[in-house]
N, C-alpha and C positions, 0 to 999 in steps of 0.2 A: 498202346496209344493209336496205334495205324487202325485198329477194329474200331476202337470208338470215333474217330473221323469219320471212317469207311461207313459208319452206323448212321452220323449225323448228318451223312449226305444224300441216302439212299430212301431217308425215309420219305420223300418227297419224290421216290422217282422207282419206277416199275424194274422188280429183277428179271433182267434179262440172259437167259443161257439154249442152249439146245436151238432148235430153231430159228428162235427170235432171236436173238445174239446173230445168229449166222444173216438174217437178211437185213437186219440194222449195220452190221459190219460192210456187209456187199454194196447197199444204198449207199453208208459214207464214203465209202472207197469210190465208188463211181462218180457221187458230188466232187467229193475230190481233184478224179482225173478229170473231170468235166471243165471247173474252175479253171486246172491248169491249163488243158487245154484251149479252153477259150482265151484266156492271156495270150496264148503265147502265137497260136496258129487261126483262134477264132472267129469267125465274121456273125457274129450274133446280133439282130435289132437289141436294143435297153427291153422292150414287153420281152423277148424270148429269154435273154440273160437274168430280168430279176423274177420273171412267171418259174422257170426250172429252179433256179435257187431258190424260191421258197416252197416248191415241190419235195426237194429234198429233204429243207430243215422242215416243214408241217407233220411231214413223214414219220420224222425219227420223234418228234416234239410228241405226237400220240403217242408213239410205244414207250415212250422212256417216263410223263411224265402220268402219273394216275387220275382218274376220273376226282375222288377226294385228296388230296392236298394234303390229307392227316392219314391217310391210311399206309401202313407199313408194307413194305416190299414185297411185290409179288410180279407176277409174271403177264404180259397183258391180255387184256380181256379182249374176247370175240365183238364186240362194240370199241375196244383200240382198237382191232384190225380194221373196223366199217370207214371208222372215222379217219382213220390215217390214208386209206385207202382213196377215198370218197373225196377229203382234203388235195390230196395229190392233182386227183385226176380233175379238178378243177383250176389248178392250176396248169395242166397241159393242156388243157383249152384254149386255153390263150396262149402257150406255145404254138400250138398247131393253127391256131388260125387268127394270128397276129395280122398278117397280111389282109386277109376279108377286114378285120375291125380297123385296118389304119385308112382301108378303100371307103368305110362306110362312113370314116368322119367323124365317129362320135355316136350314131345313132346304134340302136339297139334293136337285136333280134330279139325274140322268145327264147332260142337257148343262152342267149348273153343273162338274160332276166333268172334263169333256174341257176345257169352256174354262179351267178352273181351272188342270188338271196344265199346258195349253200358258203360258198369261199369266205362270205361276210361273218356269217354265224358261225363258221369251225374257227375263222381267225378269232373269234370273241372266243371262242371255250378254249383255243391254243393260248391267248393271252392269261382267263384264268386260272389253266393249268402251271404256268411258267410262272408268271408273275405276281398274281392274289387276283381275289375277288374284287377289292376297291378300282385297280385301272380298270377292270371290265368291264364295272357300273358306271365308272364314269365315260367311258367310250360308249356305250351302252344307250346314256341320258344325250348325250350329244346324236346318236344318229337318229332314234328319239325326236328329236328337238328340230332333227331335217325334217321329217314327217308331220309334223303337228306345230308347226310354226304361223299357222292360221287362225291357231287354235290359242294362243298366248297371249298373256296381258299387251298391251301396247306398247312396252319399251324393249318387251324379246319379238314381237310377231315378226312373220316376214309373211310371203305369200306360201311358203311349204312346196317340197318337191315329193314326186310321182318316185315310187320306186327305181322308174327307169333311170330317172337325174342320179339317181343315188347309187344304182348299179352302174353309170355312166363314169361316174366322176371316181367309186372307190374299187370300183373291177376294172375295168377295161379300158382306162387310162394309167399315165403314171403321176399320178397324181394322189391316190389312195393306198392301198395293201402295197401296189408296186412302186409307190413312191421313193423320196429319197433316201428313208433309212433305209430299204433292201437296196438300191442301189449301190451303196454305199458298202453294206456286206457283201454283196454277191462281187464289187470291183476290186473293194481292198483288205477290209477287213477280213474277207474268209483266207485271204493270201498269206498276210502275217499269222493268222492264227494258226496254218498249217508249218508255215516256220517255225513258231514257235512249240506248236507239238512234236516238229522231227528232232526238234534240237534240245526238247524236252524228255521222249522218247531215246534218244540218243547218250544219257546221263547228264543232260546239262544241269536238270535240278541239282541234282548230289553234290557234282562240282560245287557251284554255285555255294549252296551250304558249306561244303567243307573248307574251301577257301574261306570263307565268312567267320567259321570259326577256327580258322588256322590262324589269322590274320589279328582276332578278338576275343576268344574266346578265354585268352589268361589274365583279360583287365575286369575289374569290379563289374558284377553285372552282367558279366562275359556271356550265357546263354542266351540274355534278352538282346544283347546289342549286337551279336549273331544273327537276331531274326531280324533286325533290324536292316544288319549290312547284305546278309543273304534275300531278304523279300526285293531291298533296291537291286542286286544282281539279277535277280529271278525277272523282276518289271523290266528289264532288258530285251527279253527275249517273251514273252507273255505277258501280253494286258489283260490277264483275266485275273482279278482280285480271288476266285475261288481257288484256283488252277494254283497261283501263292502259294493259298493258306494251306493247300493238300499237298503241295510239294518241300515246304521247307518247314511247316508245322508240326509233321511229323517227325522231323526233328529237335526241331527247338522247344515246343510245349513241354514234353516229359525232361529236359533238359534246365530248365526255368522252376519247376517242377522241384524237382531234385536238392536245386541249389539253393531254396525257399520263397521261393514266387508263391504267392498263392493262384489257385487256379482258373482264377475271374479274373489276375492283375496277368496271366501268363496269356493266356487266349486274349486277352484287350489288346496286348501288346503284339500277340502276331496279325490279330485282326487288323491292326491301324496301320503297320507296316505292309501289310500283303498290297493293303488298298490303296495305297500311294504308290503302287508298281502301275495303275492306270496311267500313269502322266507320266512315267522316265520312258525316253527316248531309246533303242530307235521304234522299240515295238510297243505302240501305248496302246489304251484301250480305245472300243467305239466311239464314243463321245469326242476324241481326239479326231478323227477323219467326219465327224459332225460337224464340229468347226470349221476346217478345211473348207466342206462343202459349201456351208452357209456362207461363209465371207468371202469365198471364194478366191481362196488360196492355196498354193500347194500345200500337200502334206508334209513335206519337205520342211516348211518355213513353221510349220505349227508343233514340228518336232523339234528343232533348234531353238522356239521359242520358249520351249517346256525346260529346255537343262535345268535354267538359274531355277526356277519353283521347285524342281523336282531335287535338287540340291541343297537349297532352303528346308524344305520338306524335311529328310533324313537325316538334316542335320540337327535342323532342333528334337528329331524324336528319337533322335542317338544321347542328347543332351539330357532330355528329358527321364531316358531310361539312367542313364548316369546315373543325374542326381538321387533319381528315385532307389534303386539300390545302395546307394551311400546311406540312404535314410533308414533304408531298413535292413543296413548288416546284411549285406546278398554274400554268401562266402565264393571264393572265387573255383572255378574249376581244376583238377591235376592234368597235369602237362600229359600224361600216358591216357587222358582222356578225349583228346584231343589229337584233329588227323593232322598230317606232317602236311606242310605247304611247300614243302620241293617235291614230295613224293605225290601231291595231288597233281601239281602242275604235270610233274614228267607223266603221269598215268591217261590223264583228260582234262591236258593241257590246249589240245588240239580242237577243242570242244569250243574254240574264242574267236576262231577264222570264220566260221560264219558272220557271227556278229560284227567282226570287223571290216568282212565285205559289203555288210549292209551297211554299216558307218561309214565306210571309203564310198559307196553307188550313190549314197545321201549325198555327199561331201560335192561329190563330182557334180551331181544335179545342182546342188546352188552356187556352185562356181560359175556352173555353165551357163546358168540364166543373169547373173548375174555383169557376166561376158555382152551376152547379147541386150541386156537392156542399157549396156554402157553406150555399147555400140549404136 
């Protein structure tokens, strides 16, 4: 089961070993300590903080993901290296001479105009490397639509911008590529996600599952309501709906499986569960620190306001799984199939003090404002 996972994730993304493995590892590791660093010690401008972060991720987004989208794993091509390359160093551009573009105001040299037209066009091919062809076209038709707005019926027309308005407004402000979703990543989200891969890395998946089906795993249904209770553990500590489905799927699908899930009703079920790990608290996904931004509240308040949804959520699709297994004679799992829940706890038990320091550092932050706005 781990192979064919392993299979249906890669075919969308370049194998990497030897070499390339070794400087995708080194790049990450450095984004990394970079991040941390700037947190903790860093006096970085917003252009230098979200220009380096998206140096990092453009970097790794060529090598990992394939020029076609349907072609099977391989290792990357001498045109990954240009582009990832190329990608970067348009983004240290504007690290390195944030200071001349914040003196100039807004106006534009000639090198703002080459690195501009290039960072625009790799961010369009990194978009439909990662995401598909339809956002691309549609980003695509909109910059598009900057250019040629002269040119439009009379209820789209406008007067049209000069490349430079367009290099002005999506490079070399924050307003475009450095806008607020890489703000947003490069402040908070890359923070939690590294939490949540240490503590992932660390065995907290495994736990996570085993508890889940220590807890579950001998009522009707018991394998499905395991991914169930195990993907809500896992959304704890990882908002990433894939990162889920690759860490607790591997155990529950052949598990569902086994017990007479059919293999479209076993993957539905860890699918629907993983993806509700976005919204449980205290590590949710991007969309959650989107909020935040936009209404301009902490993150803090956008987490405690997720419990009750995210509660509601796994409850009815624990319900859900229930009844569904009742319906189709789900036979239940044997006890000697099943891990022991003193002996998980006593082994990586200790695997819970993170999460609970992030819950307790939460706790304290809405006490605290809450102090001061009495006051």
């Amino acid at each position: 089961m781990e192979e064919n996972i392993s299979n249906s994730i890669t075919i969308t993304r370049n194998k990497l070993y030897g070499i390339s493995a070794t400087i995708v590892m080194v790049v990450a590791l450095f984004g990394a300590i970079y991040h941390l660093y700037n947190v903790g010690f860093g006096a970085q401008s917003e252009l230098q903080l979200r220009s380096m972060h998206w140096a990092f991720i453009s970097f790794i987004a060529y090598l990992t993901y394939p020029i076609r989208l349907s072609s099977k794993a391989r290792k990357p091509s001498f045109f990954d290296w240009i582009l990832a390359l190329t990608s970067s160093a348009s983004s240290l551009y504007i690290y390195f001479t944030w200071m001349d573009i914040a003196e100039r105001m807004g106006f534009t040299v000639p090198s703002d105009i080459v690195f501009g037209v290039i960072e625009i066009l790799l961010t369009l091919e990194i978009c439909r490397r990662v995401v598909g062809l339809p956002l691309m076209i549609l980003a695509a038709i909109f910059l598009i639509y900057g250019f040629a707005g002269s040119y439009m019926p009379l209820i789209f027309a406008h007067k049209g911008y000069g490349i430079d308005a367009i290099v002005r407004v999506l490079y070399i402000s924050t307003d475009g590529i450095f806008g607020l979703p890489i703000a947003i990543s490069a402040s908070y989200v890359i923070l939690f996600i590294l939490f949540g891969s240490f503590l992932q890395a660390s065995g907290g998946g495994k736990f996570f599952t085993d508890v889940a089906f220590a807890l579950v795993g001998r009522s009707i249904g018991g394998p499905a309501k395991a991914a169930v209770v195990s993907s809500g553990f896992m959304g704890t500590m990882s908002g990433a709906a894939v990162a889920n489905v690759v860490t607790t799927g591997t155990f529950t699908i052949p598990l569902m499986k086994k017990t007479g899930y059919p293999s479209y009703m076993a993957g539905a079920i860890e699918a629907v569960a993983s993806t509700g790990g976005q919204f449980v608290p205290p590590v949710m996904g991007a969309a959650a620190f989107m909020i935040a931004q936009i209404i301009n509240v902490p993150y803090r308040t956008v987490a405690l306001a997720a419990i009750i949804p995210s509660l509601l959520y796994y409850s009815y699709l624990y319900l859900c799984v229930h009844l569904e297994a009742k319906k189709a004679g789900i036979q239940r799992l044997n006890k000697e199939e099943l891990p022991s829940f003193r002996e998980t706890f006593k082994e990586r038990g200790h695997l819970l003090i993170p999460l609970f320091v992030l819950i307790y550092c939460i706790l304290v932050a809405i006490l605290q404002e809450d102090r001061f706005s009495g006051a």
